[in-house]
N, C-alpha and C positions, 0 to 999 in steps of 0.2 A: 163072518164065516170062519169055521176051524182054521184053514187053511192059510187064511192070511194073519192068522192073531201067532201063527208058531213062528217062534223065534228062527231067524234066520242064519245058515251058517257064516261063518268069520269070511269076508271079503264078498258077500253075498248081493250085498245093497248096491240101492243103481248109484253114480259116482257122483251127483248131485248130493245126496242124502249123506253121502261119505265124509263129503267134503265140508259139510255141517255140522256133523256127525248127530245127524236126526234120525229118527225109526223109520224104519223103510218097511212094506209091507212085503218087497221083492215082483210084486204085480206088472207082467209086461204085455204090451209093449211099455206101460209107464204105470209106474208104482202113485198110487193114492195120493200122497204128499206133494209130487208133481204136477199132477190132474186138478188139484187144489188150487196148486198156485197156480194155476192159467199157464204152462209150461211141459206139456207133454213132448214137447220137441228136444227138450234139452237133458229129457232122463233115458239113461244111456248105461249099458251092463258094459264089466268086461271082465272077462274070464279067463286067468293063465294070461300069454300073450297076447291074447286079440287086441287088433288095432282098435280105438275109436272113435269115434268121429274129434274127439278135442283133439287125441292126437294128432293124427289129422291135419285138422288146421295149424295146430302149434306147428306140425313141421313144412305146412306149406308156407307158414308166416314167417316162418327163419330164411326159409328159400325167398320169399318176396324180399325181405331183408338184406341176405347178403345181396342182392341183385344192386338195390338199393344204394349201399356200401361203394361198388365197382364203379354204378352212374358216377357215385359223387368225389371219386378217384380213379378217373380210368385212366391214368398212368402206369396205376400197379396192374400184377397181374390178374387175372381173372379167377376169383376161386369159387365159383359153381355157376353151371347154365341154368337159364329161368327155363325149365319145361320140367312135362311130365315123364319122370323115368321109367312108366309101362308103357308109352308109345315110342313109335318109329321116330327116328329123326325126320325133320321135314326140312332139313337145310338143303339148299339147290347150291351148284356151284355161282361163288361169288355175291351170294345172297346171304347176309345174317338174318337170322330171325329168332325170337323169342317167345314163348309161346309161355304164361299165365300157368300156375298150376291149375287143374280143373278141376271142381268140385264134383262135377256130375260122372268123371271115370273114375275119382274116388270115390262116389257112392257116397258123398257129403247127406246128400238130398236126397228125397223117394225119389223115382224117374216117373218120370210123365209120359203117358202113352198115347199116342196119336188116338184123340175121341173121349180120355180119360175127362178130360174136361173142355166143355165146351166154348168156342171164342163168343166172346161179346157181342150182342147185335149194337144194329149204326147206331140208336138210341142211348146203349148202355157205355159206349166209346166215347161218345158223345159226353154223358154225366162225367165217367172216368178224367178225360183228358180237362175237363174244364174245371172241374173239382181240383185235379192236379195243380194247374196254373193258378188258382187263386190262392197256392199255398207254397206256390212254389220257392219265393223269396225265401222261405226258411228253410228248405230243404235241398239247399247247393245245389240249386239249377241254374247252371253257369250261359247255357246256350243263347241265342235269340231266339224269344217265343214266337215270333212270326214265321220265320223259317223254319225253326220244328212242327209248328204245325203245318205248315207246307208240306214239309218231309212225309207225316204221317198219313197226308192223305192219297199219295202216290201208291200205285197196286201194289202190292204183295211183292210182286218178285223184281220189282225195281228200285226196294227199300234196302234191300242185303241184309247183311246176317247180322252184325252190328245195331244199326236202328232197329230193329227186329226184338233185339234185346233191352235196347234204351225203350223202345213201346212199352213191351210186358213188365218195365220195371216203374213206369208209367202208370198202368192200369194197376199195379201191387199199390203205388200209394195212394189213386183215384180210389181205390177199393176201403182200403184202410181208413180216410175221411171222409169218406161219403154218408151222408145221411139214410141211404137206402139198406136196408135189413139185408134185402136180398144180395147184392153188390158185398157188403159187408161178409156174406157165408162163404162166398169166393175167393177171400183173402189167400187163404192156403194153399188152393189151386193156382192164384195168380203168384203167391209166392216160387211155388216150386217151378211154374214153368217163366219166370222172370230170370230168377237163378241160374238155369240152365240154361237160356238162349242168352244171356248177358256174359256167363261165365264163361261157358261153353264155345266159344270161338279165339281162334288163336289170333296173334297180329302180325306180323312184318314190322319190321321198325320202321320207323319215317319216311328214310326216307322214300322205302317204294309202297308203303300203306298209303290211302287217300287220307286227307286231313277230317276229313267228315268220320273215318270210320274209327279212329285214336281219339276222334274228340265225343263220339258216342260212348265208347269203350268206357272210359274214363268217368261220362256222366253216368251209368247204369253203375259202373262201383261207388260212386258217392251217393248215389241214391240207395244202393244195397246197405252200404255203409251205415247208413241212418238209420234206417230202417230197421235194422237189428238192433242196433245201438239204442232205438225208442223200443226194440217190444225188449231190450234187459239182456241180449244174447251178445252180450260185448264180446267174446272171442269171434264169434263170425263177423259181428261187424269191423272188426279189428283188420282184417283178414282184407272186407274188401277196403279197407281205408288204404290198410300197405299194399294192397295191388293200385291200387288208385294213384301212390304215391309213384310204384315203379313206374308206372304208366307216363304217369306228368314225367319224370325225371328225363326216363328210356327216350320220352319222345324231344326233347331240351325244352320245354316249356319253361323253364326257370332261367333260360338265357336267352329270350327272342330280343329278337330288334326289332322294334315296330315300325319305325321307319323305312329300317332297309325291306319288309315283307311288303309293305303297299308299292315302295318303290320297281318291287319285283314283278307283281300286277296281284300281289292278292288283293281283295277289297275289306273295307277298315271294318265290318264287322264280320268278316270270318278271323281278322286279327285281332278284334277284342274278343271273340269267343278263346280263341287261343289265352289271353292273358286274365280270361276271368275263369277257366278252366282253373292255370297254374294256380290262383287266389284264392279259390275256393279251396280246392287238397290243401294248400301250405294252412290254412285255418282252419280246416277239420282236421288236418295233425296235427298242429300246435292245441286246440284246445280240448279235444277229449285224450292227450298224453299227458295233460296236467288237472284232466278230472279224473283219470284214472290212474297217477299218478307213478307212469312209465315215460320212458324219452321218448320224445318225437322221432318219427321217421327221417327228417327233412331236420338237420342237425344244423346248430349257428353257433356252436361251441368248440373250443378246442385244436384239437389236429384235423376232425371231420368238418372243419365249417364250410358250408354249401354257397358256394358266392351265386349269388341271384341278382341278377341284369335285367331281367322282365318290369315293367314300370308300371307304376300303381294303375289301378283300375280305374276306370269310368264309370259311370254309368252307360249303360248300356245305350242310350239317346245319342251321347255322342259318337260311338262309333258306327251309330246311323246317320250324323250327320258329316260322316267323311273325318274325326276328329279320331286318331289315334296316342296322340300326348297331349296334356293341358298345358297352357301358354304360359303358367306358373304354377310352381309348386311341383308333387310325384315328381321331382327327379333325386329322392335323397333314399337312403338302404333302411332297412331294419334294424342295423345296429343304429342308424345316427336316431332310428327314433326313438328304440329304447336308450339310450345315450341322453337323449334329452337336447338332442342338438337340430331340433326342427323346427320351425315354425308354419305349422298348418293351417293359422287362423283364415287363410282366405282360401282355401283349397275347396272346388269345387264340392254340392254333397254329392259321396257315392254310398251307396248300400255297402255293398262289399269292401270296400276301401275302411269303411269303422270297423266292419265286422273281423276283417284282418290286422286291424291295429289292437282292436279288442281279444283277440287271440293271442296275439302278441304279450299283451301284459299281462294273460295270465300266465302264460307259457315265461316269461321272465320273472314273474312273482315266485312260480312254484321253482323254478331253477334258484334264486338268489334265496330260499328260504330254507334248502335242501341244503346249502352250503355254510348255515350255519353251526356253529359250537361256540360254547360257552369260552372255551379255551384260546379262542380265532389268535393266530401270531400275526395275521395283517388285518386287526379288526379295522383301523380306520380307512381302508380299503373299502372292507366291508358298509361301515355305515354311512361311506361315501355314494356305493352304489344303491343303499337302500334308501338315502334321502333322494337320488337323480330319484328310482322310478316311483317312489312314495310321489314327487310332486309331480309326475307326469301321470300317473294313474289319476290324482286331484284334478288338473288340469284336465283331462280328458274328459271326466265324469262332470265336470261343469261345462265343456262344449258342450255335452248331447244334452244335457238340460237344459240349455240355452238354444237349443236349435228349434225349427219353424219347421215342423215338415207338411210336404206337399201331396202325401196321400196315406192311407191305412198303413200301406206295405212300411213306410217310412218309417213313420210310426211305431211300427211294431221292431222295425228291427232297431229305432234308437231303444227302446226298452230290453232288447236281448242284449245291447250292449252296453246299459249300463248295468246291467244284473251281470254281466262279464269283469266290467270295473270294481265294482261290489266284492266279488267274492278275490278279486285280482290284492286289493286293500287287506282284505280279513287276511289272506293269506299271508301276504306280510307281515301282518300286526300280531299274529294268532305265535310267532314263535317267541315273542317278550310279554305275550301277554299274562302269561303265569306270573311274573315278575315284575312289571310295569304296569301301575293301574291305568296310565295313559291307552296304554296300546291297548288296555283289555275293554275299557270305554269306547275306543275309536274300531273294534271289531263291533261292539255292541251299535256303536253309532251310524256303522256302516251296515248292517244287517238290515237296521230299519228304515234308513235311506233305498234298502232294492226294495221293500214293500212300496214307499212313497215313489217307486217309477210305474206301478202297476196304476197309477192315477189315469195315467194318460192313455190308456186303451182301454178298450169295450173285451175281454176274452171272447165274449159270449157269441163274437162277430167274425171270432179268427180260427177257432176249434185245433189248432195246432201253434203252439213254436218251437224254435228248434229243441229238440229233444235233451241238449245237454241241458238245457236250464232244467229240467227235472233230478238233475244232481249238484246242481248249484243252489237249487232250494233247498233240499235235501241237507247239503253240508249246513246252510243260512240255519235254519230252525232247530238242527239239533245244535247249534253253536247258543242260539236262546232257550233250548229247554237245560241246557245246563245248567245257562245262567239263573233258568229260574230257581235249579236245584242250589246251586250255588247262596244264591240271597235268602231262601227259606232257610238253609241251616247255619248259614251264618252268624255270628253274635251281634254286628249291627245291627239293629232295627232297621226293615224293609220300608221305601215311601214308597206310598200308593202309587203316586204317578209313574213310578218306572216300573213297576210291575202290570199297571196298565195300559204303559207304550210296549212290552213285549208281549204283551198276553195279546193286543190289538196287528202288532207284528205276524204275529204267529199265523191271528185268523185272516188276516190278508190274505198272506203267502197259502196256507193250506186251505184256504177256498177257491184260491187261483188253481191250485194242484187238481182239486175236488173237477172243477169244469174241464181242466183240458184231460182227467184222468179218463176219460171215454176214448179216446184217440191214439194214448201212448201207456202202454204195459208199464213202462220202466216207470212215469209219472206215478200210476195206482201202484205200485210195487213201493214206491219210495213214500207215497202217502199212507200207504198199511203200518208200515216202519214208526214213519212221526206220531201216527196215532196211538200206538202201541205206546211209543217212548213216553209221551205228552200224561197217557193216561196213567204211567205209573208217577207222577207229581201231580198232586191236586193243586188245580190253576183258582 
């Protein structure tokens, strides 16, 4: 059409297209190029002043921020309150409360009209929630499943407004993995009204909120969190990760006593809900702040360091079985494990409990390799602490190789965590590696060590894992398609055989991408990318 081929005036294109600086056709509500990429949601005008929605969240996320900030120094003074500045205050005498910015009175999200879409029959709730749970392990579902789905089958008006939210955010990722077409055209629908009944409710602080409704709270932003984070929309998901964090913080979940709360008459698994809640957030901030290569919300550096009391996780069995601490071992901090001053070999398995150590060392790889220069005046400082977490990152990555696990879930999450170890290594190795043919081998060596974890599970069985590992392949394969450019123009003559352990690397990893790319935007987005790269070097 005429219309869309004429050039567009200066500042005209939608702010995606800008920010690329690619052709924009100006077409709204979403210009062609967005519409392409499976992304109509994220292209967005602005004109003169007008707010937009990035804004938006950028300044609801500085607001989650400072909040943040106060938790983890509330000595100082107070420099802004966590609410929305177009509503009423809702503080009662002698009552603090804080209240989440909200996206839906910012107009984050379309609004959903009572009938606009319609609820799920018992059938389709049914597919949703059981879909959900087989996938749950990867998607920081911290709760007890038997009790959630307790919860869910209680009527309507005796679930509150809270689980109400944690539900519809529920049925957004039953939606999202389900095999069903139809289920699947509902995504959007179950997006938008997830959002708003999850976002959408203010809290009380602890202590006069019920624990049930801070610990739903919390699971509906880690799940939103993801969520965005797998369909590629990292500022929203951002957003709910730091509400997620204020939340954990605001509520002290990072200094429980587990002793003293059973002592008090809670019972041991609404007290591991509590400390797998905390484990969960501190490992979705530690490892998408170091895939996207920002500080964590939840700081263990410096003058902000966040002292955390809360004790390693279980599994979730024993706090069914009356078991709130292990009779050895989880009594030591996060510094002593990144310190190298642990010994875990006999430590009970937990899912979460690797997945948290696993976050850890990348969250300490991307800090100790950020603080390099060539210049370093306390270098044997430095490659003091690069040999501590070099041989605990080793160490770690031979635990899970060695481990026996006892069902799929197991399984699958030692494979996300050594794909964690993997890229925790490269990122180390990757700042000498221009320099040092050592380290440039032992990135290479470690690339095709994460293909050889994909040994140990069926994809074809799991149709999801956690979503960041579609940017830790991502980083994996272009760090080999270099290498392949690299050995092609080089004046050594290339040997076969290592050109045919990366070339065989490569189709590992990006036919692992190719199966779970139905499930997760960010995975086909990241797989468009390598093919593109792959295709300009003839393999």
């Amino acid at each position: 059409m005429a219309s869309t081929s004429r050039p567009l005036t200066r500042g005209a294109a939608c702010l995606p297209c800008r920010k690329l600086k690619a052709k924009c056709d100006g077409n709204k509500p979403a210009c062609g190029r967005c519409l392409a990429n499976n992304r109509p949601d994220d292209c967005e005008y602005a004109v003169g002043g007008e707010v937009t929605r990035s804004r938006l969240l950028e300044e609801n996320i500085a607001l989650l921020e400072a909040r943040i900030k106060e938790l983890e120094n509330p000595l100082e003074a107070p420099s802004v309150r966590l609410h929305d500045p177009r509503r009423q205050s809702n503080t009662a005498s002698g009552t603090t409360r804080f209240t989440l910015p909200d996206p839906t009175a910012l107009q984050l999200y379309p609004p959903i009209s009572v009938g606009a879409a319609s609820e799920p029959s018992k059938q389709e709730i049914q597919v949703l929630v059981q879909t959900f749970i087989a996938h749950s392990s990867q998607l920081g579902f911290f709760l007890n499943p038997t009790r959630f789905v307790q919860a869910i089958k209680l009527p309507h008006e005796e679930r509150g407004p809270t689980c109400e939210g944690l539900i519809n955010t529920v049925y957004l990722w039953g939606s999202r993995l389900s095999g069903s077409s139809t289920l699947r055209a509902r995504e959007a629908d179950f997006c938008a009204k997830a959002v708003q009944t999850s976002s959408g409710t203010s809290l009380i602080a602890q202590s006069v909120a019920p624990d049930s409704s801070v610990l739903f709270r919390i699971q509906s932003e880690v799940l939103l969190a993801l969520y965005f984070m797998s369909c590629g929309r990292a500022l929203e998901g951002r957003y709910h990760a730091v509400a997620a964090v204020a939340l954990a913080m605001g509520s002290k979940y990072h200094q429980l006593d587990a002793v003293g709360l059973v002592r008090s008459g809670l019972d041991a698994v609404s007290v591991g809900e509590k400390i797998h809640a905390f484990w969960t957030v501190f490992a979705m901030d530690k490892a998408w702040a170091a895939a996207m290569n920002t500080a964590p919300s939840i700081s263990q550096r410096g003058g902000t360091h966040v002292l955390i009391t809360t004790p390693w996780p279980l599994p979730m069995q024993s706090y069914e079985q009356g078991i709130v601490i292990a009779s050895h071992g989880f009594n030591y901090t996060i510094e002593d494990y990144l310190n190298g001053r642990v010994d875990d070999s006999a430590e009970e398995f937990s899912r979460l409990a690797l997945h948290v150590k696993a976050a850890a060392l990348c969250d300490g790889a991307m800090d100790l390799s950020l603080t390099y220069r060539p210049d370093l005046q306390n270098g044997a400082e430095f490659l003091a602490r690069f040999a501590t977490l070099d041989n605990l990152i080793e160490r770690f990555h031979r635990q899970l190789a060695a481990m026996r696990c006892q069902d799929p879930d197991d399984a699958r999450e030692v494979v996300v965590c050594r794909t964690y170890a993997c890229i925790a290594a490269i990122q180390m190795h990757l700042v000498f590696a221009r320099y040092q043919p050592a380290s440039r081998q032992k990135c290479i060596s470690v690339a095709i060590a994460s293909a050889r974890a994909l040994d140990a599970i069926d994809l074809n069985h799991y149709r999801h894992l956690d979503p960041i590992v579609a940017e830790i392949w991502s980083t994996i394969c272009k760090l080999l398609i270099e290498e392949v450019r690299r050995l092609r123009t080089g004046a050594v003559p290339v040997r076969q055989e290592d050109m045919a352990r990366i070339t065989a690397t490569l189709d590992r990893i990006m036919g692992a991408m190719a199966t779970l790319a139905c499930t997760s935007p960010l995975m086909a987005s990241n797989l468009a990318d390598l093919q593109q790269r792959r295709a300009s070097i003839i393999l």
